[in-house]
C-alpha positions in Angstrom: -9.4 51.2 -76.1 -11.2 52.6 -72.5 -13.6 54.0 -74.1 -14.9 50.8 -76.3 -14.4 49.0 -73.3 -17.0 51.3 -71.6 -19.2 50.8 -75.1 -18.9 47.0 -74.4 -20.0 46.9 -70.7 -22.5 49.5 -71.5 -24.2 47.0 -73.7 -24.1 44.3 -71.1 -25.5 46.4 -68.5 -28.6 47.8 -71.2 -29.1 43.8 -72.1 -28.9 42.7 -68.7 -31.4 45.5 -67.5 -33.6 45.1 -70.6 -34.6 41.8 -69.4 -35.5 43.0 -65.8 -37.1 45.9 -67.4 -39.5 43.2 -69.3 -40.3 41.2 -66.3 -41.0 43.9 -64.4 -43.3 45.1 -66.9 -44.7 41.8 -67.4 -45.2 41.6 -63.6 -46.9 44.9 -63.0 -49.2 44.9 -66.5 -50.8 42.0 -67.8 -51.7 44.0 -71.1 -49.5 44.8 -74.5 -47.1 47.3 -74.3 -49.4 50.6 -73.9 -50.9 49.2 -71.0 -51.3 52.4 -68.4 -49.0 51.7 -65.8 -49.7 53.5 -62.1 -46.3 53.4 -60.0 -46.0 56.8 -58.4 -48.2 58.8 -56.1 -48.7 62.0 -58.2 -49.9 59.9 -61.0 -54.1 60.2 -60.8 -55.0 59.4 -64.5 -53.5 58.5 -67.5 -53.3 61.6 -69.1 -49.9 62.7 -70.5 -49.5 65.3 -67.7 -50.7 63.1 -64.8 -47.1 63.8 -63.4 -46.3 66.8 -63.8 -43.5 67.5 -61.2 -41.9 63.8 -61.9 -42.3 64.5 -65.6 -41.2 68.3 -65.5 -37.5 67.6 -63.0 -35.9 65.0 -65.5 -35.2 68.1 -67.0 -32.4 68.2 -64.0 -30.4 65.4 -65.9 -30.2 67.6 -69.1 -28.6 70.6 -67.5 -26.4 68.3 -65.7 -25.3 66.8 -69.0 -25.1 70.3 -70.8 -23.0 71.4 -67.5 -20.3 68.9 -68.6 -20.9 69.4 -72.4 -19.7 72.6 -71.9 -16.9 72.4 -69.8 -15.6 69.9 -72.0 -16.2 72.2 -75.7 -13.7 74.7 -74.0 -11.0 71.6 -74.2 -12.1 70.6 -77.5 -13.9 67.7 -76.1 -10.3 66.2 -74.8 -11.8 63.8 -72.1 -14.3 61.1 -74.5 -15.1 59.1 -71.3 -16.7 62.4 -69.5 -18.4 63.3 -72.3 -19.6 59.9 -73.4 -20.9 59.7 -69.4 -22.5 63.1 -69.9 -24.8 62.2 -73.1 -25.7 58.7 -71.0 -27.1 61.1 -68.2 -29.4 63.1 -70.6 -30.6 59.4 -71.8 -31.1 59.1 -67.8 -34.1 62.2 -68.2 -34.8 61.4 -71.5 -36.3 57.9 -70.7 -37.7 59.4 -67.1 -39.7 61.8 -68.9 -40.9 59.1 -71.2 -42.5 57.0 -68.3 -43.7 59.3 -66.3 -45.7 60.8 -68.9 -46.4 57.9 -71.5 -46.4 55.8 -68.8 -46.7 51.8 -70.0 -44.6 48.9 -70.4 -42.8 50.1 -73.2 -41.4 53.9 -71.4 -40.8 51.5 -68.4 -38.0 49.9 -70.3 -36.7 53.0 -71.6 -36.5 54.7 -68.0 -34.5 51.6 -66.4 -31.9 50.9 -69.1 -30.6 54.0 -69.5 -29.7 54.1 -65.5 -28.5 50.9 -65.7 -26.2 51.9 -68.4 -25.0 55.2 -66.6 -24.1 53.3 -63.6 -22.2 50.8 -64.6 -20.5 52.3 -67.4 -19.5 55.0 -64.4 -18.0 52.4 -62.2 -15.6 51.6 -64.9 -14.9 54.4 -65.2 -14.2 55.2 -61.7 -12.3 52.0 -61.3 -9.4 53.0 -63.9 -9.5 56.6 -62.7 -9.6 56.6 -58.8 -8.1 53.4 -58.5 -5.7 53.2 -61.4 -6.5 49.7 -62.1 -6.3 48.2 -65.7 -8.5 48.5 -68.0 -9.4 44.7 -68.1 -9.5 44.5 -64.3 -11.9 47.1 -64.0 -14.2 45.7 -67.1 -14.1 42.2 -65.2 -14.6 44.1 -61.5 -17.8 45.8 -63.2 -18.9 42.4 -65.2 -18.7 40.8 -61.4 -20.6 43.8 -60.4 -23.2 43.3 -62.8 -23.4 39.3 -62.4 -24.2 39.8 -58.6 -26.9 42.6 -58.7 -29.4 40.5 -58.4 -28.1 38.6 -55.3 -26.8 42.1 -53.8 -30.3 43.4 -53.9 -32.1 40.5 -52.1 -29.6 41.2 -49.9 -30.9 45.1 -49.9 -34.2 44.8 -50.5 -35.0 44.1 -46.5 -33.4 48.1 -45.9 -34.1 49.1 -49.4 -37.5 47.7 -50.3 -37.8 48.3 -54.3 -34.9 50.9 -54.7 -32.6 47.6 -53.5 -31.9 47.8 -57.5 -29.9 51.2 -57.0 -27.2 49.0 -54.8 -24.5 49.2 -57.6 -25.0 52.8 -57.6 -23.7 53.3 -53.8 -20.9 51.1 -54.4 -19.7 53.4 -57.6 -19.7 55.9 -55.6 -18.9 54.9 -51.7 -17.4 52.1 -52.1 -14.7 53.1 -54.6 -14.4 56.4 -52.1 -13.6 54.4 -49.5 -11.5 51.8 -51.8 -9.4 55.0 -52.7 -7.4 55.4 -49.1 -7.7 51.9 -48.7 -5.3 50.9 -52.0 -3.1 54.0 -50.9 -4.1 55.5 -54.4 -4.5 59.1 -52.3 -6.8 60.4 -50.1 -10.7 59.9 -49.8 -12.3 62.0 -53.2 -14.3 64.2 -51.6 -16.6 65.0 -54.5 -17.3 61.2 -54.8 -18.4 61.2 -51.3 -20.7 64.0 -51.8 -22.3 62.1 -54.7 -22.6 58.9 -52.7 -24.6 60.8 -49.7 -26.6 62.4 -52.5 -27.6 59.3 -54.0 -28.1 57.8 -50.8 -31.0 60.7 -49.8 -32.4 60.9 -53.0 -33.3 56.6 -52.6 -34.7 58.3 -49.3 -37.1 60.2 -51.1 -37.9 57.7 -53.4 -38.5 55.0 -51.1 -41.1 57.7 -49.6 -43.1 58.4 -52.4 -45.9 56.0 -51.4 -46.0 55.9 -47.7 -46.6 59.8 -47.3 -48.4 60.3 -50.1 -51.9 60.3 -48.1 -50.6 63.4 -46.6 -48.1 64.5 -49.5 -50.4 63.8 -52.9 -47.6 65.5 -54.7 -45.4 62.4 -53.8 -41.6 62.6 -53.2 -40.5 60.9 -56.4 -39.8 64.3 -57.8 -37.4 64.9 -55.4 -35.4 61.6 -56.1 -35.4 63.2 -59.4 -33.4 66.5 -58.4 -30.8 64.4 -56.1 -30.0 61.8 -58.2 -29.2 64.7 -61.5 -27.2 66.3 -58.5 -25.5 62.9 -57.3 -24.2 62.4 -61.0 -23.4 66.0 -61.2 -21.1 65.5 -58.7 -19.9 61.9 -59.8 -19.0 63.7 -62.9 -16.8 66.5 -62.3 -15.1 63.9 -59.9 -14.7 62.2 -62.7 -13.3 65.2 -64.6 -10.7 66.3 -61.2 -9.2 63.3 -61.9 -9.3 63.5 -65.2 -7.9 61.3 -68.6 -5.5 63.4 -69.7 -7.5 66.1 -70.3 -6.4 69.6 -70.1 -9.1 70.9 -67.8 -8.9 67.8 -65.6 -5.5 68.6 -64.7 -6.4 72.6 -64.0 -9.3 71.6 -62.0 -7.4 68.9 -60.3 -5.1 71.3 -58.6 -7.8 73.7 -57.9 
């Protein structure tokens, strides 16, 4: 029942982010859908290699993925959630690799959804695990979630500039940290924190990417690229201390 819930919100978030994906498209390309698109500062051409190093580190997200994957084949696959998490954050690289090589309108779409998807489908997650809440709460808590993204990143956007749309992703991860002591449901999850700090320096380097990249023609999107596999890394197995049930959850819980 969890797991279609996550299925169900999942498809809210990709609808919901769809349509943002296609304005901002529509905003930033006045052509069809294979219009070149120029966001980043490593991009110099609109060859299929123009970025190499942000094209080349989505490959971060797979081995994160396959890191999970594997952990969960020695339990048979026990925990569905984890691993449905784990393929959503290969879709993460996948449609990253697909913009920053194809990049157009198009690749766009397929390199925001799939975030989109990951996060929110991770704070449902992380709402029935860390905070033991029901599984309806937690599908309406991430609904709410999703309803006020927009009006939490005009809030962000003065601090955050255009990574104000990565807001719900610090609240998955600090703010259901800190809601963990807070409800008495145990101490602080450590590994959540983690991911929460990585996430917050890999917007950092994003945010960077264009202001140093007179000096730095490499850009510093890359590096977002590396923290952010890292930050769901870390989300993940988390995830999996906590665990569902599962076999290795339990083991690694008491490790």
């Amino acid at each position: 029942m969890k797991l279609k819930l996550v299925v169900g919100f999942s498809l809210a978030a990709l609808t919901s982010f769809a349509s943002t994906a296609f304005a901002m498209g529509s905003a930033h390309a006045a052509g069809d859908w294979w219009t070149p698109l120029d966001h980043y500062c490593e991009r110099v051409g609109v060859g299929f290699w123009a970025e190499p190093f942000n094209a080349l580190t989505n490959g971060a997200f797979i081995v994160t993925a396959a890191a999970i994957l594997m952990r969960q084949r020695r339990v048979a696959w026990s925990d569905k959630q984890l691993c449905m998490l784990a393929v959503l954050t290969a879709s993460v690289g996948v449609g990253s690799f697909l913009f920053h090589t194809l990049a157009n309108r198009w690749s766009l779409i397929a390199d925001i959804v799939p975030i989109a998807v990951v996060v929110y489908s991770f704070f449902f997650v992380a709402l029935t695990r860390f905070l033991r809440l029901s599984a309806s709460v937690a599908g309406l808590s991430t609904v709410a979630l999703l309803v006020l993204s927009p009006t939490l990143q005009s809030l962000m956007k003065p601090l955050l500039g255009s990574s104000a749309s990565y807001t719900p992703g610090l609240i998955a991860t600090f703010g259901v940290a800190v809601a963990v002591p807070v409800l008495g449901r145990g101490p602080m999850p450590r590994l959540l924190v983690a991911a929460g700090i990585a996430f917050a320096t890999a917007l950092v380097f994003r945010m960077l990417d264009a202001p140093l990249c007179g000096s730095w023609p490499t850009g510093t999107h890359f590096i977002w690229h590396l923290l952010n596999a890292l930050a769901l890394g870390l989300a993940l197995f988390a995830t999996e201390r906590v665990g569902a049930g599962s076999r290795l959850g339990a083991v690694t819980a008491t490790a």
